[in-house]
C-alpha positions in Angstrom: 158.9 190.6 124.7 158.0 187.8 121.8 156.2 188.9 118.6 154.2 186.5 117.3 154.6 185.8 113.2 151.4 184.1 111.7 152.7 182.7 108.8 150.4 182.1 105.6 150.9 179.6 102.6 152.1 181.0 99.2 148.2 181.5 98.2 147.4 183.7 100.9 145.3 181.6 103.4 146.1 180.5 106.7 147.6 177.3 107.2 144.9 174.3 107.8 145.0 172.0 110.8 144.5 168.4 110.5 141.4 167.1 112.4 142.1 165.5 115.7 140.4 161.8 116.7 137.9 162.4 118.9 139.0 160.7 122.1 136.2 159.6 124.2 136.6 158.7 127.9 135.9 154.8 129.3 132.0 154.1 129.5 132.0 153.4 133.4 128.1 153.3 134.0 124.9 153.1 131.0 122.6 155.6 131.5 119.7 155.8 129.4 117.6 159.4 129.6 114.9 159.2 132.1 111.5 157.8 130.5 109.1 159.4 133.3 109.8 162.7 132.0 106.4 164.6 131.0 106.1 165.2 127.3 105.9 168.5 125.7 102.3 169.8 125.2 102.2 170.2 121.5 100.1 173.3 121.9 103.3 175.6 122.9 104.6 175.9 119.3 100.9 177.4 118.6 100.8 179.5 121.5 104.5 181.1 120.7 103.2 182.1 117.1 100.2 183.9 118.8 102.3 185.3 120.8 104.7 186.4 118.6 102.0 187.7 116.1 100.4 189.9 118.9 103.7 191.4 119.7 104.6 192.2 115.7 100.5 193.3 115.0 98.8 194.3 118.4 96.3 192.4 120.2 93.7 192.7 118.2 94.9 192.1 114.9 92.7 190.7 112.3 95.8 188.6 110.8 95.9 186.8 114.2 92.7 185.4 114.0 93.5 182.2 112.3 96.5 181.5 114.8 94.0 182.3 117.3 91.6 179.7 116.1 94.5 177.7 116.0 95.6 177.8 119.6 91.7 177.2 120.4 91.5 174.2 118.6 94.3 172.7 120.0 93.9 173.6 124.0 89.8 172.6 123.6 91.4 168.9 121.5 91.6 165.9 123.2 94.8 164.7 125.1 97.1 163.1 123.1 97.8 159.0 124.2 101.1 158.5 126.2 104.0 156.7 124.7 103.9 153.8 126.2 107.4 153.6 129.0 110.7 152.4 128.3 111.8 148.9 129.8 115.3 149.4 128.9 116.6 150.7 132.5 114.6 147.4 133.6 116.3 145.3 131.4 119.9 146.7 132.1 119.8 146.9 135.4 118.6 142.6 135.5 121.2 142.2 132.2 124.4 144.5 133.3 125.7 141.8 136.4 126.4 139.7 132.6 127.8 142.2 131.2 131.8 142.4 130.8 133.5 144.7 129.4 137.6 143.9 129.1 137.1 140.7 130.6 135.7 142.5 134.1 132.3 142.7 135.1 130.6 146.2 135.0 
C-alpha cells in the first residue's frame, strides 16, 4: 500500500504548476460554420422573461404587464432583414487547390 504525501511550500500553499503550451493538432481541412443556418428570433429573450415572471408572480400579475406588452410588440413587429450569406465556403472551395501548406497542396 503507497501513502501519498502532498507536500506544501514553507507559506502554507500548494505548490503551483507551470502552464503548459497549448498544443494544437495539424489543420487538415477549413471549415467555416454553416451560413444557411436560421437566425435566432430575437423575440425568445422577451418571451423567457414573461415566462419567468409568470412563474415568480402568477399569471395574472399586474407587474407582468409591461413584459407582456413587450412580447406583443415584438411578435406583431415586422421581420427583421436577413444578413446577407457568406461567400467564404465559395471562395475556399475555388482558392484551396492554391493553397499549400508545407510545400504540399491541401
Amino acid at each position: 500500500m503507497q501513502l501519498f504525501v502532498r507536500t506544501t511550500h514553507s507559506s502554507g500553499s500548494p505548490p503551483i504548476m507551470p502552464p503548459k503550451p497549448i498544443r494544437l493538432p495539424p489543420l487538415e481541412v477549413l471549415r467555416v460554420k454553416n451560413p444557411k443556418r436560421n437566425p435566432k428570433n430575437p423575440c425568445t429573450i422577451v418571451m423567457s422573461s414573461v415566462l419567468a415572471c409568470w412563474a415568480s408572480a402568477g399569471y395574472n400579475a399586474a407587474g407582468c404587464a409591461a413584459i407582456e406588452t413587450q412580447l406583443r410588440q415584438c411578435m406583431d413587429g415586422p421581420k427583421p432583414q436577413p444578413a446577407p450569406a457568406n461567400t467564404i465556403n465559395h471562395h475556399m472551395g475555388r482558392l484551396g487547390k492554391h493553397i499549400t501548406y508545407n510545400g504540399k497542396p491541401t
